[in-house]
C-alpha angles and dihedrals in degrees: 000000000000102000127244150161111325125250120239115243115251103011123145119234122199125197107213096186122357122284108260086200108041136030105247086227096068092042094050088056090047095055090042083059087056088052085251135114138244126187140154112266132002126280124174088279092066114121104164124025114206116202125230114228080211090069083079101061092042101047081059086075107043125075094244091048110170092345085079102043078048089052084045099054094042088052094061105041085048076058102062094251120138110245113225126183119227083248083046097053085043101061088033086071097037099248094123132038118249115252104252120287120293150196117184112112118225079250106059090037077061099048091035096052107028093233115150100249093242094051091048090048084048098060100033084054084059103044099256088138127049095245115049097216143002132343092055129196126241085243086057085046094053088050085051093059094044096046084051084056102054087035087054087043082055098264116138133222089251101051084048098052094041085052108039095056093061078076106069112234107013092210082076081064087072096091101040137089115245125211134199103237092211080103101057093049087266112105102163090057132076113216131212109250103286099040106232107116131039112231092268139185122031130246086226114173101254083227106107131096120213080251087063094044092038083056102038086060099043090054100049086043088051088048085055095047098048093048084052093044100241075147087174104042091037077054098050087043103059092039080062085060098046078055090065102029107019094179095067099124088189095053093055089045093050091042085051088053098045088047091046079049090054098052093249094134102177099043091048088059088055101053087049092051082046093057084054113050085051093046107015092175081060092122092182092059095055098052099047095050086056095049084055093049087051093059090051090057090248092137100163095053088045084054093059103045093052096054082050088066102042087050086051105040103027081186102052103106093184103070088040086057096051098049088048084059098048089049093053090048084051090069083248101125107160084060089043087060104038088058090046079058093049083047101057094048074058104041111014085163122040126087093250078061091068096051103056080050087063087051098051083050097043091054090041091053083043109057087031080064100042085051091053086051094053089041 
């Protein structure tokens, strides 16, 4: 292995697209070996969200196209989670050597090249410069340049970063000239200088199997299913992925979800109680599996489920809500109280927030009047 950065133990790695240079398998086991976690998707335990670089090809055939991998990025930095790019997880791990030492800040690669700041951390989150992050190298300060040119030609981010990494390694780019293809009735591709010939082939890891690549593509086909609520095909899709790989703890949560969406109640709970025994710090599972023993009138199971989650994730205000709710409903209204309380020091500002506010009053009012009364 060429060594790296370490990896912090116990930290959580999500996988937002599938990786275009390495099969996620062989990098889960990787990051197992370092006493951390990899998984598809993010949950609450995420610490750390690596890109995709698939993302890009598939965000050409959707509607929302690179507007939505821009509303996901901004979401989890917004979260707290550290952003990595697939480069990035890759050296991270030590399965690729570091570019050469460098000095230029994320600062001075903006005032020196004239590129916007979101559309330099863009592409630097999908591998369009040599380096992934600050400090930057001059070679990543000459693609800068170039990439401000073609933006200000009309180019995107997004058409950059799909075109530059048919190239191989993009710091080759660096003494080339780089066209906008709207002139060549290709508007979503950057040319070589005399635009004859698109960047073409990819510098892909020979690491796969057909299995990696089979599941890759039933996954990301399961994920498009579910967001257009095909609950039942996006089900029988990811039950096609926990038959390659039947320790996806993910797989089994989103399958859970598409069959609660499909009204098939019991297999949904098992799908839940499945996610967790495979991942039994999974707080979204819990929860989920509460809220769908709450529907079925199976209050006490609900109950404990919900105090599961908020034992598991202190910060999680949702749980904390919906056990305040069943308690009140319980007829326990100093507890329902007391966990409205908890709720608010979690949420001062949602509606759900005011909510919980009403409540605090109602038992209040309540318990004055029963004392009046005693009185």
């Amino acid at each position: 292995m060429i060594g790296g950065p370490a990896i912090v133990p116990g930290a959580v790695f999500g996988v937002v697209g599938a990786l275009a240079a390495f099969p996620l398998r062989l990098a889960s086991r990787e990051v197992e070996r370092r006493h951390a976690e990899l998984r598809r998707g993010v949950t609450r335990r995420t610490t750390h969200v690596v890109f995709g670089r698939t993302l890009l090809a598939k965000a050409v055939l959707t509607k929302a196209g690179d507007v939505e991998i821009e509303r996901r990025v901004k979401a989890e930095r917004e979260a707290g989670r550290q952003l990595i790019s697939e480069n990035g997880f890759l050296r991270l791990l030590g399965l690729m050597k570091a570019p050469e030492a460098s000095s230029l800040s994320r600062q001075s690669l903006i005032d020196q090249s004239r590129l916007a700041g979101e559309d330099l951390d863009m592409l630097s989150l999908f591998d369009a410069f040599e380096h992934d992050g600050e400090p930057y190298s001059f070679r990543d300060l000459i693609l800068a340049r170039k990439y401000a040119g073609l933006i200000a030609s009309g180019a995107t981010w997004g058409a950059i970063a799909r075109s530059v990494h048919r190239s191989g390694p993009v710091a080759s780019l660096t003494a080339k000239s780089l066209n906008l293809g709207s002139q060549h009735g290709r508007p979503d591709a950057i040319y070589l200088d005399d635009g004859t010939s698109e960047l073409d082939g990819q510098l892909l890891f020979d690491l796969g199997s057909p299995e990696d690549d089979t599941l890759e593509e039933l996954f990301a086909e399961a994920e498009a299913a579910e967001d257009e609520g095909r609950h039942d095909d996006a089900a029988a899709l990811y039950q096609r992925c926990l038959a390659i790989d039947s320790k996806d703890a993910i797989a089994a949560f989103n399958r859970a979800n598409c069959l609660r969406g499909a009204g098939r109640i019991a297999e949904a709970a098992h799908d839940y109680a499945r996610a967790i025994k495979l991942d039994p710090g999974f707080v979204e599972a819990w929860f989920n599996l509460a809220g769908l023993m709450s529907e079925e009138g199976k209050v006490a199971s609900a109950r404990r489920h919900l105090q599961k989650a908020m034992v598991l994730d202190k910060m999680y205000a949702d749980p904390v809500f919906n056990l305040a709710r069943l308690e009140f409903d319980a007829g326990n209204l100093a507890e329902a109280r007391r966990l409205w309380v908890r709720y608010l020091e979690l949420d001062a500002e949602s509606e759900w927030a005011r909510i919980a506010a009403r409540g605090i009053q109602f038992v209040d009012l309540h318990m004055a009047g029963e004392r009046d009364v005693r009185a």
